[in-house]
Backbone bond lengths (Angstrom), bond angles and torsions (degrees), N, CA, C in turn:
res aa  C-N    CA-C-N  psi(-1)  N-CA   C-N-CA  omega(-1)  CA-C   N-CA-C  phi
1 X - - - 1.450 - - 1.537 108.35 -
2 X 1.468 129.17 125.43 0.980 126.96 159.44 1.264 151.47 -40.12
3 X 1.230 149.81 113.36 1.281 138.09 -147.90 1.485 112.77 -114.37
4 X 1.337 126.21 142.11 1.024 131.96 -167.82 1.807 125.72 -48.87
5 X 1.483 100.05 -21.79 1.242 125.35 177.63 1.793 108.21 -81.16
6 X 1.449 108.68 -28.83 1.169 116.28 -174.55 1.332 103.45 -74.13
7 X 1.429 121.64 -54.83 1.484 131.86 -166.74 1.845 112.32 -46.81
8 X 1.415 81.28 -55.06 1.794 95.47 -176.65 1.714 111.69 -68.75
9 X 1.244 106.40 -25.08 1.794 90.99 166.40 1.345 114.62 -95.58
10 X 1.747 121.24 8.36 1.248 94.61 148.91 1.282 133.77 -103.49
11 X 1.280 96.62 -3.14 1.623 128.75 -172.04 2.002 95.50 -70.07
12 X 1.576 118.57 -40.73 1.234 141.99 160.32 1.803 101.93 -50.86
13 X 1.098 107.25 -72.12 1.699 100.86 -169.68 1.307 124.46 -63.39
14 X 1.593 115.47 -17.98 0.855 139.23 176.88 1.985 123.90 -81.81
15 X 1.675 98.78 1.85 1.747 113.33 168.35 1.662 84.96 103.73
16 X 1.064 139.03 -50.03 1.467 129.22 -151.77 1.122 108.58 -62.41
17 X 1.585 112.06 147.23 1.501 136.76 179.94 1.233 104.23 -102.63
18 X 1.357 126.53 154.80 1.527 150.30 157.34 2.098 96.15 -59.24
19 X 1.319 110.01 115.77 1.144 107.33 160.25 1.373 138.03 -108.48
20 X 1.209 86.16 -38.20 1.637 102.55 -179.86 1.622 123.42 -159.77
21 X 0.926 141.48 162.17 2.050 142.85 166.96 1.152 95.17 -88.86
22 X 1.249 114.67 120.30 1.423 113.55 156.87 1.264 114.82 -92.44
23 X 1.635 120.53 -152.90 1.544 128.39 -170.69 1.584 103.69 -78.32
24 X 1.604 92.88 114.00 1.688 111.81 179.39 1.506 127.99 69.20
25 X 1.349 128.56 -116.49 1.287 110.82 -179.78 1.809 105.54 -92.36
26 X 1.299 150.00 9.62 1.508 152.21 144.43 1.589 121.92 -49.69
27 X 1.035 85.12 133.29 1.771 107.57 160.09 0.810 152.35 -144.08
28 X 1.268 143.47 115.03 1.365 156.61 -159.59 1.374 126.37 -71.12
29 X 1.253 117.09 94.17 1.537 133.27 -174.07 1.785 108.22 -105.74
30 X 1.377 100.54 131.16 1.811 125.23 -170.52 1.549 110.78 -103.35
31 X 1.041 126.36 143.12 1.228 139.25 170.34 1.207 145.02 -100.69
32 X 1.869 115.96 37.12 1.273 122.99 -157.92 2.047 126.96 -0.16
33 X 1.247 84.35 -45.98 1.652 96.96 -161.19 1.656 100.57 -75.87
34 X 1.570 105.60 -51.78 1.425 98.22 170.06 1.804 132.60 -72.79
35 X 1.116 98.34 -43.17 1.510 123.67 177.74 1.538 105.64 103.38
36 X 1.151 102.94 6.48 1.608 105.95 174.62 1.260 111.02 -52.96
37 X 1.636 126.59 159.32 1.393 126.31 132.35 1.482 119.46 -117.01
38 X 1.281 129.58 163.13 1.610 123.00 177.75 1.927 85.93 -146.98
39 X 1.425 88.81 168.31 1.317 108.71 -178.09 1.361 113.51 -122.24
40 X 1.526 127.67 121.05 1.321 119.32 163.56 1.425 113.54 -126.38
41 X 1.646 111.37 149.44 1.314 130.10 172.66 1.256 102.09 -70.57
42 X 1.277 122.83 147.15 1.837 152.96 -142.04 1.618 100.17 -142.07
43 X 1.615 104.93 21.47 1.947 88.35 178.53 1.512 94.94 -138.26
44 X 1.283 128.28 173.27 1.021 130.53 -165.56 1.427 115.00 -87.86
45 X 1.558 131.94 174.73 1.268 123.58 -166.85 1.135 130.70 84.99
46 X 1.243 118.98 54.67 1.639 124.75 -166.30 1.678 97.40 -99.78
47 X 1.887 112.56 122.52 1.829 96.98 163.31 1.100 101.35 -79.67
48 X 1.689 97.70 144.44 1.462 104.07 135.06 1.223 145.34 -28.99
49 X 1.423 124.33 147.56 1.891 114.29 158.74 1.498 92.86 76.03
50 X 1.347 120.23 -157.06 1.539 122.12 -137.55 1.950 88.95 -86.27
51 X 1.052 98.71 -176.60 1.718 110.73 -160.58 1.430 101.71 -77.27
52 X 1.506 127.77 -16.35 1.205 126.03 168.15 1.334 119.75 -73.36
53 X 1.372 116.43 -13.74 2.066 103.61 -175.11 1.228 86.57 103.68
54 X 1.537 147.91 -43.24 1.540 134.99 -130.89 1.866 90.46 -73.47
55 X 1.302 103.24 162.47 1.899 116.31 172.69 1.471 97.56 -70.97
């Protein structure tokens, strides 16, 4: 299972910056090069496999 520490260094290797906290444990990381933003949760407990938990 992925760990919250895991996400953000790839979210890091991957060009993205720390932008902002969003609502509660989320945060909002930017991508100079792309102009993207994405959001990731900052607490532990990540499922596996697709974003629902499902096997």
């Amino acid at each position: 299972m992925p760990t919250a520490n895991g996400i953000i260094r790839g979210l890091k290797k991957a060009g993205f910056v720390f932008d902002r906290q969003a609502k509660g444990s989320h945060e909002i990381w930017y991508n100079p090069v792309t102009t993207r933003r994405t959001t990731a949760p900052n607490h532990s407990g990540y499922p596996e496999g697709n974003p629902k938990g499902d096997p």
